[in-house]
PQR file of N, CA, C, O and H, with PARSE charges and radii, in Angstrom:
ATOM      1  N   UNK A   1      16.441  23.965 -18.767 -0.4000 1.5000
ATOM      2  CA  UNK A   1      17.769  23.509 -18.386 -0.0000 2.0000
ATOM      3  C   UNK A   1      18.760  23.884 -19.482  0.5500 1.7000
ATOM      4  O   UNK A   1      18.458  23.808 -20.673 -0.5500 1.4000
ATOM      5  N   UNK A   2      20.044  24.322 -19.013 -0.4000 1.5000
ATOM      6  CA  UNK A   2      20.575  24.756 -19.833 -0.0000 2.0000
ATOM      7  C   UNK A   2      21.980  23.442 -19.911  0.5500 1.7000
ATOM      8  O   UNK A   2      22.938  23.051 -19.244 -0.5500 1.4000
ATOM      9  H   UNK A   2      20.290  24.383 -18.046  0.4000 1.0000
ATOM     10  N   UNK A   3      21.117  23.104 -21.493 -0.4000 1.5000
ATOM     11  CA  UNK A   3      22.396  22.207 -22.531 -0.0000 2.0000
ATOM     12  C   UNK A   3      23.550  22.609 -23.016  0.5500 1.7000
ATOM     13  O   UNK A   3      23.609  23.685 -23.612 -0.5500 1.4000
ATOM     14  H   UNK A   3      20.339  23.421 -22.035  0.4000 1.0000
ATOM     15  N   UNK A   4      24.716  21.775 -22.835 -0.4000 1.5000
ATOM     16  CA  UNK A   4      25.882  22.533 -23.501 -0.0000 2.0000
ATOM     17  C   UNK A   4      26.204  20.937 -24.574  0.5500 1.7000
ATOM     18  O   UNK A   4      26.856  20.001 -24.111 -0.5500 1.4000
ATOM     19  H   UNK A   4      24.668  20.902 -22.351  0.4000 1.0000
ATOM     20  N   UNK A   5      25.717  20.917 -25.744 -0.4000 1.5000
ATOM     21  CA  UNK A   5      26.459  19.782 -26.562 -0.0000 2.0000
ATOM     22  C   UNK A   5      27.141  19.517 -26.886  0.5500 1.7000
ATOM     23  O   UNK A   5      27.297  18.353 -27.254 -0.5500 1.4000
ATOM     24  H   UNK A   5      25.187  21.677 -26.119  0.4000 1.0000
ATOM     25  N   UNK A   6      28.435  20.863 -27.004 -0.4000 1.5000
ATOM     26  CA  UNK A   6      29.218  20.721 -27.546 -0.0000 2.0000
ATOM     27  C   UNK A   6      30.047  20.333 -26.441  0.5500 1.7000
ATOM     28  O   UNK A   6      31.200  20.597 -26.782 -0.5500 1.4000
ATOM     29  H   UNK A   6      28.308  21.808 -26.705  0.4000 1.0000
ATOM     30  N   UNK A   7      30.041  19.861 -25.337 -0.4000 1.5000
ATOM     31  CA  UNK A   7      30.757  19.527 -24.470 -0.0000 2.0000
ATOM     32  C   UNK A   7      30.652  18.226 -24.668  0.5500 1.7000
ATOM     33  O   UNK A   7      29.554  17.671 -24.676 -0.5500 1.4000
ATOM     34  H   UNK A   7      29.104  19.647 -25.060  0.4000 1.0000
ATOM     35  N   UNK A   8      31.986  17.477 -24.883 -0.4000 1.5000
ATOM     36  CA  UNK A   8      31.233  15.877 -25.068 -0.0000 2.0000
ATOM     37  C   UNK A   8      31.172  14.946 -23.753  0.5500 1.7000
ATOM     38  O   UNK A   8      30.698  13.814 -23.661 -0.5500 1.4000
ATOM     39  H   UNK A   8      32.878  17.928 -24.876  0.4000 1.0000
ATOM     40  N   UNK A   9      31.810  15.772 -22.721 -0.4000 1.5000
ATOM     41  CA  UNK A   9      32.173  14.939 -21.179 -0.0000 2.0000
ATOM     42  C   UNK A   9      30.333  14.877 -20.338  0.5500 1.7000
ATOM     43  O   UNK A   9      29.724  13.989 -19.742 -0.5500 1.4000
ATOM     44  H   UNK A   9      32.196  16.692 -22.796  0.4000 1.0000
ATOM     45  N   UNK A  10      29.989  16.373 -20.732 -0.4000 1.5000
ATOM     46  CA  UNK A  10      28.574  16.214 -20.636 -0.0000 2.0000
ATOM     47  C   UNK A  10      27.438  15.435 -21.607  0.5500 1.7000
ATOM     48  O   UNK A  10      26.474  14.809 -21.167 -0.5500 1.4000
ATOM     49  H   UNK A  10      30.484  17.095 -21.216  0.4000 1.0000
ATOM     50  N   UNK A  11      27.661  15.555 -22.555 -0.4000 1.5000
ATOM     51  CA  UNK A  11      27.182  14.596 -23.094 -0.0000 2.0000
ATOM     52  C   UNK A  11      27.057  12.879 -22.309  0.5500 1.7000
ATOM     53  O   UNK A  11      26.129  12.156 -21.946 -0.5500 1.4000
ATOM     54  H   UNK A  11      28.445  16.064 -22.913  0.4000 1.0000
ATOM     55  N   UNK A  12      28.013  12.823 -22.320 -0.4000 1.5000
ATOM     56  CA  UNK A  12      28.724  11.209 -21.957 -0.0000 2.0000
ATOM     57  C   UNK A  12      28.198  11.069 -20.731  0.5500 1.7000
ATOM     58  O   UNK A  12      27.656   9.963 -20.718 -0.5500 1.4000
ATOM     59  H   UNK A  12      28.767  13.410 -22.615  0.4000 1.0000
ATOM     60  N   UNK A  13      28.014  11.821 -19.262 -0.4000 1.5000
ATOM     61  CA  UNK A  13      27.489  12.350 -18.277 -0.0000 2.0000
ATOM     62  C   UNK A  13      25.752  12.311 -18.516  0.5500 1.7000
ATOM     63  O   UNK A  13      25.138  11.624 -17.700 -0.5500 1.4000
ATOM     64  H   UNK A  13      28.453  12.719 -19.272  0.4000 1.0000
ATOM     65  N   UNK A  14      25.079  12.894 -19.413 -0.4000 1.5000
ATOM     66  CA  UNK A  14      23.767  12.445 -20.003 -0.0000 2.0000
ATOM     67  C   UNK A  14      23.392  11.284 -20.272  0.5500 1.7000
ATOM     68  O   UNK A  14      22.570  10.596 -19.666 -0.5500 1.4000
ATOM     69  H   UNK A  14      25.578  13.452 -20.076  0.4000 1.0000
ATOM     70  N   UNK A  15      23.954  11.057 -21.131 -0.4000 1.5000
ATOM     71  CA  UNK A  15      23.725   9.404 -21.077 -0.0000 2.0000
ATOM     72  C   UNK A  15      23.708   8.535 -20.367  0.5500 1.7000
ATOM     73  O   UNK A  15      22.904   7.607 -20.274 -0.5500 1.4000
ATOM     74  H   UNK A  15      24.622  11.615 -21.623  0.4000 1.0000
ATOM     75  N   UNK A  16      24.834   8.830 -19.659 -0.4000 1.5000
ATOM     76  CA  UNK A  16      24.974   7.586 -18.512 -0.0000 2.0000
ATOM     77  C   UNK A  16      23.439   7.659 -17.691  0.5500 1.7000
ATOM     78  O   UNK A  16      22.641   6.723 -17.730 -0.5500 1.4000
ATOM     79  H   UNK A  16      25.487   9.584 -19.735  0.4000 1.0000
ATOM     80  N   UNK A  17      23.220   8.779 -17.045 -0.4000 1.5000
ATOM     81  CA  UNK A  17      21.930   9.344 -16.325 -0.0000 2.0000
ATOM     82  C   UNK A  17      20.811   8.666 -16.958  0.5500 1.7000
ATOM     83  O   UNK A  17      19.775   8.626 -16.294 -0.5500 1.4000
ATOM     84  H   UNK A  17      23.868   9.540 -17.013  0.4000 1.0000
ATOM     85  N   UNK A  18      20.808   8.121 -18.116 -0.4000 1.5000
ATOM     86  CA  UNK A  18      19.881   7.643 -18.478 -0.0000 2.0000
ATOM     87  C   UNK A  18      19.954   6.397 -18.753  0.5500 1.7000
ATOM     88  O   UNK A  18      18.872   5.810 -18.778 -0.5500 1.4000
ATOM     89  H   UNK A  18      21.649   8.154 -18.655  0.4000 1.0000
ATOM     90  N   UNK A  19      21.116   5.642 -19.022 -0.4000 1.5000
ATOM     91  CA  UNK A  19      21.047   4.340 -18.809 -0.0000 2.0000
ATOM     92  C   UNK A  19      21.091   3.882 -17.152  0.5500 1.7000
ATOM     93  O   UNK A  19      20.431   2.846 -17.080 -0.5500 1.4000
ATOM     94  H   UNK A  19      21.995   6.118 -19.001  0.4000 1.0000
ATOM     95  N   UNK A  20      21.471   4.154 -16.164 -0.4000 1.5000
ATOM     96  CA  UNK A  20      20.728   3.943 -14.683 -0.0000 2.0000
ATOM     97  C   UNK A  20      19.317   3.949 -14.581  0.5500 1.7000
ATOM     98  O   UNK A  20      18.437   4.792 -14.755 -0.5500 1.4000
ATOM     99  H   UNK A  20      22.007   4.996 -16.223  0.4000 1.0000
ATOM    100  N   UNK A  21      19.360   2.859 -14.276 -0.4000 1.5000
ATOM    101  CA  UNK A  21      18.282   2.721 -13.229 -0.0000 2.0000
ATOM    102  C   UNK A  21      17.974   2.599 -12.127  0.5500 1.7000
ATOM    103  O   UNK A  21      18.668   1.882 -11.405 -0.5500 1.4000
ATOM    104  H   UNK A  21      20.075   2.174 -14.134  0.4000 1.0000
ATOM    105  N   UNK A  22      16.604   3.384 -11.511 -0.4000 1.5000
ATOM    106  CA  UNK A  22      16.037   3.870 -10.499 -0.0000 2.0000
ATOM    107  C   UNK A  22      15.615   2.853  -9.482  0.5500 1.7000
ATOM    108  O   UNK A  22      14.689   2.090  -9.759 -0.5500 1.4000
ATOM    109  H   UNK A  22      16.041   3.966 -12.097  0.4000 1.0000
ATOM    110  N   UNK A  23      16.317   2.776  -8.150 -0.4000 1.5000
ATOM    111  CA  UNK A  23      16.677   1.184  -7.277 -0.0000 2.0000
ATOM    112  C   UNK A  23      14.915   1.855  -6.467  0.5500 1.7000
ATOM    113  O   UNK A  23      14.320   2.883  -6.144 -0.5500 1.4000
ATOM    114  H   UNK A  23      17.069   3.396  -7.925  0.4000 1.0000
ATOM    115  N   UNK A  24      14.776   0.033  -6.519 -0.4000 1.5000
ATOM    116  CA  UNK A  24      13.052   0.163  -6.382 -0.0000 2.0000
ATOM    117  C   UNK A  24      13.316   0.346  -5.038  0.5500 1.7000
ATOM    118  O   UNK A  24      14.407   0.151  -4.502 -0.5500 1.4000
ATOM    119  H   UNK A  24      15.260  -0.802  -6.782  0.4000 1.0000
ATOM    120  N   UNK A  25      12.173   0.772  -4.432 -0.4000 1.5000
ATOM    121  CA  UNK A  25      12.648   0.220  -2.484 -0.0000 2.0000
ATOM    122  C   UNK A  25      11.213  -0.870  -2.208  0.5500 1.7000
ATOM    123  O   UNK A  25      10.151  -1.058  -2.801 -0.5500 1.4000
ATOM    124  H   UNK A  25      11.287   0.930  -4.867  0.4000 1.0000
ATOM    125  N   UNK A  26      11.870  -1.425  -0.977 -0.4000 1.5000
ATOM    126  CA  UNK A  26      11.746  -2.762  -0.626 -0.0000 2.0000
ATOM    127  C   UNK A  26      10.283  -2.266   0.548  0.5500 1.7000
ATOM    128  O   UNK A  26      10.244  -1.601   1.583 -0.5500 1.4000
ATOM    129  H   UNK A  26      12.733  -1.272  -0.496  0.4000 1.0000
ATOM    130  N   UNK A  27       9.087  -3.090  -0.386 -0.4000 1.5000
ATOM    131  CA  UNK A  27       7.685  -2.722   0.578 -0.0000 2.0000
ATOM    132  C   UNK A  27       8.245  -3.345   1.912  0.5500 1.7000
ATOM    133  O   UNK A  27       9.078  -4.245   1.819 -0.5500 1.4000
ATOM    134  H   UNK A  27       9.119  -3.630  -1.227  0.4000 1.0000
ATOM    135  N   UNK A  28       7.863  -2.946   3.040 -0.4000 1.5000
ATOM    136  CA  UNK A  28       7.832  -3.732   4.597 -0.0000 2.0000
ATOM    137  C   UNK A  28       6.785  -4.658   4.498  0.5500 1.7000
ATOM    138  O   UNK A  28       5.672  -4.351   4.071 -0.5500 1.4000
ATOM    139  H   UNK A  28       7.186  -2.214   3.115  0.4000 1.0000
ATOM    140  N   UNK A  29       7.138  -5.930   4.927 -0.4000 1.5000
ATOM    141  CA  UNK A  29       5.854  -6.818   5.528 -0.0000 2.0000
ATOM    142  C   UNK A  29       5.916  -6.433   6.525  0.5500 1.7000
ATOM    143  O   UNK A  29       5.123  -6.818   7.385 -0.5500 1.4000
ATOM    144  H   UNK A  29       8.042  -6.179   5.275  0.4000 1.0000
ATOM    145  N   UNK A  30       3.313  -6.327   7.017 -0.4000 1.5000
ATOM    146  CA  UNK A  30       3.135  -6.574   7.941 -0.0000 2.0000
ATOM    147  C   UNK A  30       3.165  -7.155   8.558  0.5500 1.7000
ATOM    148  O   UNK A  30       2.993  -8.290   8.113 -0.5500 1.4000
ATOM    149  N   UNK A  31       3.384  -7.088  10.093 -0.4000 1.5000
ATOM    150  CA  UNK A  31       3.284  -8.260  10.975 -0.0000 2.0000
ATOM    151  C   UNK A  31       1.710  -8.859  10.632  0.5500 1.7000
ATOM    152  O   UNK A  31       1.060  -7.964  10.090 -0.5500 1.4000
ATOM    153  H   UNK A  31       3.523  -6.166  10.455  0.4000 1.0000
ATOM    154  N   UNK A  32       0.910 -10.132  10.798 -0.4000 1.5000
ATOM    155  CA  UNK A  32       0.093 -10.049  11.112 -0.0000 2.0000
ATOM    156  C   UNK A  32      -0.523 -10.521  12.506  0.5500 1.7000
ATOM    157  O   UNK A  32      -0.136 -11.450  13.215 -0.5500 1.4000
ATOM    158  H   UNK A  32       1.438 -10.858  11.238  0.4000 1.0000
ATOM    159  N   UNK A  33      -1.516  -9.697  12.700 -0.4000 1.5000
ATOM    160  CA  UNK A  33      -1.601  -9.841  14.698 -0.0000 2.0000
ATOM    161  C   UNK A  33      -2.196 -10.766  14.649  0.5500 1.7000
ATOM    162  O   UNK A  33      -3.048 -11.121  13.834 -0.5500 1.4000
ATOM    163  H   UNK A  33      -1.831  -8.943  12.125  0.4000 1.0000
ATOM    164  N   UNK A  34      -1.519 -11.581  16.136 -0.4000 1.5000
ATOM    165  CA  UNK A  34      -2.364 -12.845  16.180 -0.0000 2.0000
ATOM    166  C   UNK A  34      -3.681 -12.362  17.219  0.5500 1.7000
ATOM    167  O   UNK A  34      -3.653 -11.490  18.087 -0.5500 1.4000
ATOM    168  H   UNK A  34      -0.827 -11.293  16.798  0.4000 1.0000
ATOM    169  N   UNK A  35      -4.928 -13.320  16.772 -0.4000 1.5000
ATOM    170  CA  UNK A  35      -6.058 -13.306  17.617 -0.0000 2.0000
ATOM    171  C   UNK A  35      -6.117 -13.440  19.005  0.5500 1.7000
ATOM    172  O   UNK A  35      -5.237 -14.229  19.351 -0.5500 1.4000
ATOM    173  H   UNK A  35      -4.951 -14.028  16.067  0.4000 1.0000
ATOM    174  N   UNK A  36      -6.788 -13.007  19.997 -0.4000 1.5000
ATOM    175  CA  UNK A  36      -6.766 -13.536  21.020 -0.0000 2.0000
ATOM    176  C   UNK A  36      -7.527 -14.827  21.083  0.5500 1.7000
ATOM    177  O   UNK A  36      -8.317 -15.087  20.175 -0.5500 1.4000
ATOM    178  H   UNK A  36      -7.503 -12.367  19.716  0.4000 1.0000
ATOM    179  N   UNK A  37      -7.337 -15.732  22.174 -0.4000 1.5000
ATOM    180  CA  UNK A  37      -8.352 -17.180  21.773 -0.0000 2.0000
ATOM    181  C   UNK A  37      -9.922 -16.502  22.098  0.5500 1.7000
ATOM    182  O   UNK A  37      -9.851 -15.323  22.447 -0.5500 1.4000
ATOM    183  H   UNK A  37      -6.696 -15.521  22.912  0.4000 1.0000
ATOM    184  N   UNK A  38     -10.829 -16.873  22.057 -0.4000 1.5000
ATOM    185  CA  UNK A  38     -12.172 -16.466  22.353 -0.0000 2.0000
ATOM    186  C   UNK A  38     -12.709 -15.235  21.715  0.5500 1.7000
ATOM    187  O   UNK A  38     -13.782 -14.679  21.953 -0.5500 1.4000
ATOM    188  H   UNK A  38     -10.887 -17.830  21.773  0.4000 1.0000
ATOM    189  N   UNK A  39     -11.824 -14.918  20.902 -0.4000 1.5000
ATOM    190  CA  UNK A  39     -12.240 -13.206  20.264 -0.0000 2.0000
ATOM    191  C   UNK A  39     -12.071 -13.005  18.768  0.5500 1.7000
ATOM    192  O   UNK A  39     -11.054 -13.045  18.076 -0.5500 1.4000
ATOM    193  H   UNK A  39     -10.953 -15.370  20.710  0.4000 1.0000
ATOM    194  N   UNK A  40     -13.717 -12.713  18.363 -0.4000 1.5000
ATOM    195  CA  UNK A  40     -14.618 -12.657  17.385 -0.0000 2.0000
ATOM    196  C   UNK A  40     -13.316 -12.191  16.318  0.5500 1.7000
ATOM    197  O   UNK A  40     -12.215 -11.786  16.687 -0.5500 1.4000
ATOM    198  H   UNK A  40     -14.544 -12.681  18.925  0.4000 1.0000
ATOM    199  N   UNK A  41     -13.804 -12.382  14.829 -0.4000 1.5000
ATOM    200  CA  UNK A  41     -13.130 -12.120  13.771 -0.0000 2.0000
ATOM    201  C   UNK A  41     -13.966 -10.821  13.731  0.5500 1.7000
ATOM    202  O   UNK A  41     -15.052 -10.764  14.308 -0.5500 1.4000
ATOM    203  H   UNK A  41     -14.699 -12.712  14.529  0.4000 1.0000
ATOM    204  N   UNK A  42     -13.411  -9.702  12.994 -0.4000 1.5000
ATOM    205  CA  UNK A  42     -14.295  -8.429  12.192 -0.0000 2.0000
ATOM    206  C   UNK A  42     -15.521  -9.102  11.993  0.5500 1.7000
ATOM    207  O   UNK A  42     -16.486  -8.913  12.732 -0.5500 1.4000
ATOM    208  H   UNK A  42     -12.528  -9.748  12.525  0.4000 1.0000
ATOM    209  N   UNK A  43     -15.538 -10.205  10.626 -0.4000 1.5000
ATOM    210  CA  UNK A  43     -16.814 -10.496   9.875 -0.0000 2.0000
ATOM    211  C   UNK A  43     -17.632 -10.894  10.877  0.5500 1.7000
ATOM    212  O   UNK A  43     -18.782 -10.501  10.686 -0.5500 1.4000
ATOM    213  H   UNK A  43     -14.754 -10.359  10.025  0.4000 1.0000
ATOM    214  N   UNK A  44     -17.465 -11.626  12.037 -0.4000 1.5000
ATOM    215  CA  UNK A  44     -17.725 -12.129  13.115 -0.0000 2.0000
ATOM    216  C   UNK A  44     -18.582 -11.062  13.632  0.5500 1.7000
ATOM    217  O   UNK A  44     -19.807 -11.144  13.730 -0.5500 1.4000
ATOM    218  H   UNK A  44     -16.530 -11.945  12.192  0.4000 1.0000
ATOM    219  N   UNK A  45     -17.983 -10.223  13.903 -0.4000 1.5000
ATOM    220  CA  UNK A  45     -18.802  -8.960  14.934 -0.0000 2.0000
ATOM    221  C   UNK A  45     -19.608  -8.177  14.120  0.5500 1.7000
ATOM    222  O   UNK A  45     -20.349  -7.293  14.549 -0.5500 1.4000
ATOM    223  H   UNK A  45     -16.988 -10.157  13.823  0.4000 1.0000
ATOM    224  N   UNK A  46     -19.485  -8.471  13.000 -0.4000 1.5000
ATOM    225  CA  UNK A  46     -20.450  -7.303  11.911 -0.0000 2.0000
ATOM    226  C   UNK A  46     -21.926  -8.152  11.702  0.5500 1.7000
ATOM    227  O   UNK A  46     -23.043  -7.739  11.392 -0.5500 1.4000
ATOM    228  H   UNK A  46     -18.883  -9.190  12.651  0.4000 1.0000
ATOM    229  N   UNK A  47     -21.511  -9.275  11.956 -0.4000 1.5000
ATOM    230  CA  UNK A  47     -22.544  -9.997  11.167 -0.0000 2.0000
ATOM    231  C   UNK A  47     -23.846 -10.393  12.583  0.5500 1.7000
ATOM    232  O   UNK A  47     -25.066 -10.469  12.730 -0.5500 1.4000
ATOM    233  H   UNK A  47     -20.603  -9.611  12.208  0.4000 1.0000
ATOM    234  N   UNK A  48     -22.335 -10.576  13.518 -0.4000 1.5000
ATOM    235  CA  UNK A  48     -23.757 -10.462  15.083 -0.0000 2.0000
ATOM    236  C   UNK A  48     -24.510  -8.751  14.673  0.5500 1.7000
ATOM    237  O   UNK A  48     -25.529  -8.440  14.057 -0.5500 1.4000
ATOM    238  H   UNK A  48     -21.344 -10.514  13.399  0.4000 1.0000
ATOM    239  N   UNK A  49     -23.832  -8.238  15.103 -0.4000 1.5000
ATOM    240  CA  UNK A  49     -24.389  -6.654  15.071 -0.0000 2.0000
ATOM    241  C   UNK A  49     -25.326  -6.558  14.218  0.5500 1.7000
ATOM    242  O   UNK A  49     -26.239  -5.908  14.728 -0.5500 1.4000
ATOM    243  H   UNK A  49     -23.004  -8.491  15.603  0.4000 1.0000
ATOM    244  N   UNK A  50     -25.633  -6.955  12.904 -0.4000 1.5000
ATOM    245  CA  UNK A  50     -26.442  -7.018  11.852 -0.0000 2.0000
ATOM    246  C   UNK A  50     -27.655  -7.490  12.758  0.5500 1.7000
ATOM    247  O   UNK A  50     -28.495  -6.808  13.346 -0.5500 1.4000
ATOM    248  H   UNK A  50     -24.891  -7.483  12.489  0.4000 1.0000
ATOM    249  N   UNK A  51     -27.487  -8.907  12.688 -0.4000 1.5000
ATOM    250  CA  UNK A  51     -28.368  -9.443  12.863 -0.0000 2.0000
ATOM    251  C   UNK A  51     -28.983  -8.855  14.312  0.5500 1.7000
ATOM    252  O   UNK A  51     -30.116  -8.386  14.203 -0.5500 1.4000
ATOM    253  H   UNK A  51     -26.805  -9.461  12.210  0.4000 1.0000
ATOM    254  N   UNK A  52     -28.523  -8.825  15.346 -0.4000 1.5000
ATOM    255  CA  UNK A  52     -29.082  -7.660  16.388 -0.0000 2.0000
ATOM    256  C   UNK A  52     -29.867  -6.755  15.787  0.5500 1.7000
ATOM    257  O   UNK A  52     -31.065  -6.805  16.067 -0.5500 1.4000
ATOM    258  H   UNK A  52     -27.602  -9.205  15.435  0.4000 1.0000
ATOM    259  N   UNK A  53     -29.487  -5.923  15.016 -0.4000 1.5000
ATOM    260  CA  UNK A  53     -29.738  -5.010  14.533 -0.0000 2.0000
ATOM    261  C   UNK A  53     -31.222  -4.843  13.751  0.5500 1.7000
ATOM    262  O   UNK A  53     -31.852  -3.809  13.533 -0.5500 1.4000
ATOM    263  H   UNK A  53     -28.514  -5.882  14.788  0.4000 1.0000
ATOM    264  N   UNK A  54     -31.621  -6.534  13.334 -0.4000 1.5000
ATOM    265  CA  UNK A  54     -32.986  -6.848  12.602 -0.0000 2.0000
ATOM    266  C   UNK A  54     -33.621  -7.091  13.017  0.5500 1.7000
ATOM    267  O   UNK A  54     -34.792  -6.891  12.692 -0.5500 1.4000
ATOM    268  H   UNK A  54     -31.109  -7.374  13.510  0.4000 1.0000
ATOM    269  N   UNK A  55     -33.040  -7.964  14.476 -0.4000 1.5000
ATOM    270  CA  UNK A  55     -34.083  -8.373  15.625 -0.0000 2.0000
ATOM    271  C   UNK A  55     -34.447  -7.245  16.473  0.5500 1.7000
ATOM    272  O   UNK A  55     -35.670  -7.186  16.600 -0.5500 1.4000
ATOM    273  H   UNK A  55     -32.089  -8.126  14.739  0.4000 1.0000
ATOM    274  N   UNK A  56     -33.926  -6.485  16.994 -0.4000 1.5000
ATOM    275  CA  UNK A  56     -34.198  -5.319  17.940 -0.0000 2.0000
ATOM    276  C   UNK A  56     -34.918  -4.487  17.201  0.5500 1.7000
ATOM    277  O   UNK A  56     -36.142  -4.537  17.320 -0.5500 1.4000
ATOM    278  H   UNK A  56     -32.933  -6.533  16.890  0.4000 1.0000
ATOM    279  N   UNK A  57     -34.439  -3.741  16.472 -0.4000 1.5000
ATOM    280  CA  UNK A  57     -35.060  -2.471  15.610 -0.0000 2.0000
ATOM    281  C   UNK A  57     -35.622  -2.465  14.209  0.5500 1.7000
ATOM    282  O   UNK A  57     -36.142  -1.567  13.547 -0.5500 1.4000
ATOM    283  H   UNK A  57     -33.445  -3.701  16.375  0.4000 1.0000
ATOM    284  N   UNK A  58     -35.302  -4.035  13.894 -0.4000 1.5000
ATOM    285  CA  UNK A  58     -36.189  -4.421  11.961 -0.0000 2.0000
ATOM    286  C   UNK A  58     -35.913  -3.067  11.223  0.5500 1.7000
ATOM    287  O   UNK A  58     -36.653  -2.445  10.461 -0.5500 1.4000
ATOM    288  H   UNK A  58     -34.880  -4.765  14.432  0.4000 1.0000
ATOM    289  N   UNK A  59     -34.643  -2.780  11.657 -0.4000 1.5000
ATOM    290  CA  UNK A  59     -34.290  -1.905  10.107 -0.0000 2.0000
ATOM    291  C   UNK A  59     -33.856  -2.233   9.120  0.5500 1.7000
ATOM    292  O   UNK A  59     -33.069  -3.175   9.219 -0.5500 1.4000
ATOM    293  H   UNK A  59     -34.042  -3.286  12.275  0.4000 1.0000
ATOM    294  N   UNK A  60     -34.068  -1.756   7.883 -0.4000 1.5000
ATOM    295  CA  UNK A  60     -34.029  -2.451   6.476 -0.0000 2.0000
ATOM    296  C   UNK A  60     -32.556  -2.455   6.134  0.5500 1.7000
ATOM    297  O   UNK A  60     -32.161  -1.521   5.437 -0.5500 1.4000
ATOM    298  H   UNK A  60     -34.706  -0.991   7.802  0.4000 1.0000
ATOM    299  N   UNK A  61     -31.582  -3.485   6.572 -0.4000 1.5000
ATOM    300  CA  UNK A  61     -30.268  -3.660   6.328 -0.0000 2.0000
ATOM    301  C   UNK A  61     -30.552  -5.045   5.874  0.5500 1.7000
ATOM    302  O   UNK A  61     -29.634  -5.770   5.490 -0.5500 1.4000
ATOM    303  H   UNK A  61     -31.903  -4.244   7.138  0.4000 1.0000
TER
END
């Protein structure tokens, strides 16, 4: 980049650039979805499936 110092308006122009600061931006909240009534959580369905999974086929999980 080409500096000119002896310019003092640029100078003054530099500085400023560096005393600003950089405006944060604002994360979005998720919605969070509501459940249906009668319907399993994740951990819920992993943990049937597991266990299916030991009774039917006794694989080493």
């Amino acid at each position: 980049m080409n500096i000119c110092w002896d310019n003092p308006s640029w100078v003054k122009w530099q500085n400023d650039q560096k005393k600003k600061k950089k405006k944060k931006k604002k994360k979005k909240k998720k919605k969070k979805k509501r459940r249906k009534e009668g319907k399993k959580t994740m951990r819920e369905h992993y943990k049937y499936q597991l266990r299916n999974c030991k009774l039917v086929q006794n694989c080493k999980k």
